[in-house]
N, C-alpha and C positions, 0 to 999 in steps of 0.2 A: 504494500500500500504506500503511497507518497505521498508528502509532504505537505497537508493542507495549505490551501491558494490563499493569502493574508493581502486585503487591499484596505487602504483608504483612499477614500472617494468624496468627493463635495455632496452635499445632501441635493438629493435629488428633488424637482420641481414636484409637485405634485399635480397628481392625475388629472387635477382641473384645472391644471396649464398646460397639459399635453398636449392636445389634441384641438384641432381650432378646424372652423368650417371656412371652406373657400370655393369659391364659387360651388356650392352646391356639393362637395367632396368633403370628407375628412379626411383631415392633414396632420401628421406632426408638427407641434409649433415651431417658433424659432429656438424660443425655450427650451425644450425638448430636444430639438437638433444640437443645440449648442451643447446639452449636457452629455448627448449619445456621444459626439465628437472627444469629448474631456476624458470620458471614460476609455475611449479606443487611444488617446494616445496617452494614456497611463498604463496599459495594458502592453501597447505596443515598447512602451520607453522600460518595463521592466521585464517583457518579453515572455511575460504571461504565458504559461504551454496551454492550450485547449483539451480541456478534459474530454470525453468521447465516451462513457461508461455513466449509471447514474449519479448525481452527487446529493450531498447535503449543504445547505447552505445556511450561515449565522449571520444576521444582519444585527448592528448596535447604529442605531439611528441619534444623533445628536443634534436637538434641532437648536437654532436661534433663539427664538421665544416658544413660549408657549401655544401654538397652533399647528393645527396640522395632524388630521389623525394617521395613524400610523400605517393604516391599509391604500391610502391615498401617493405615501410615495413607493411602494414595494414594484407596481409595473413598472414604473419608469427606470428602475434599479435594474429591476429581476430583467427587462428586456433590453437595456443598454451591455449587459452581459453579454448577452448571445452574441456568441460567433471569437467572442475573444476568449474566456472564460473555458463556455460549456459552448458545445454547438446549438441546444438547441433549450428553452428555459422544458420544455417537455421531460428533459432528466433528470429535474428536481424531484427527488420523492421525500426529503425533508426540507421544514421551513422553519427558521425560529428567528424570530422578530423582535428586539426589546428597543424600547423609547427613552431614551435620557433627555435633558437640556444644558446644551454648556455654548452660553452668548456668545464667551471670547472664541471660540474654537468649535462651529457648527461641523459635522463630519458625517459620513457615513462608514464604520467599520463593517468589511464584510470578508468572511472567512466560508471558503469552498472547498469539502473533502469530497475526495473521490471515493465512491461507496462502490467501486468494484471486487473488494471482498467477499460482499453479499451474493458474488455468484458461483464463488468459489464451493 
């Protein structure tokens, strides 16, 4: 088994900044684009390996203030992953999500084990 995947990541937009209607379509916002982008090149700058088997994933959400429920930013996390990470968010078969607040230092901690053991 290897090494669990240890990132920090800026807190992500939440799911009601994500997604904006344009001309009659739904789109990823700018918002949303901009944080998919940050995540692909933290990924790429510490050269991330792509897991391919199922994983578990720990998420320590650190927000600014007090808002923001906590189910609100996990897509935008869970899907800015794909493709660097995990190939596809479909091989998460565990999720565990805790909510802190720290003003000075908002963060997203997220740690990714590969649960290919389990097939052993």
């Amino acid at each position: 088994m290897s090494e669990p995947i240890a990132l920090t990541l800026p807190v992500p937009p939440s799911i009601n900044h994500y997604w904006r209607n344009f001309r009659g379509r739904t789109v990823v916002s700018a918002d949303g684009r901009e944080y998919k982008e940050k995540v692909a090149a933290i990924c790429i700058r510490y050269q991330i390996p792509m897991l391919l088997d199922e994983v578990a994933v720990t998420v320590r959400i650190y927000r600014k203030a007090r808002r923001g429920d906590i189910d609100n930013f996990m897509k935008v996390l869970l899907d800015s992953l794909r493709g660097y990470v995990y190939k596809d968010d479909s091989q998460i078969i565990q999720l565990h999500v805790y909510r802190f607040d720290d003003k000075a230092n908002p963060r997203a901690e997220v740690e990714v084990k590969d649960m290919a053991w389990r097939l052993l």
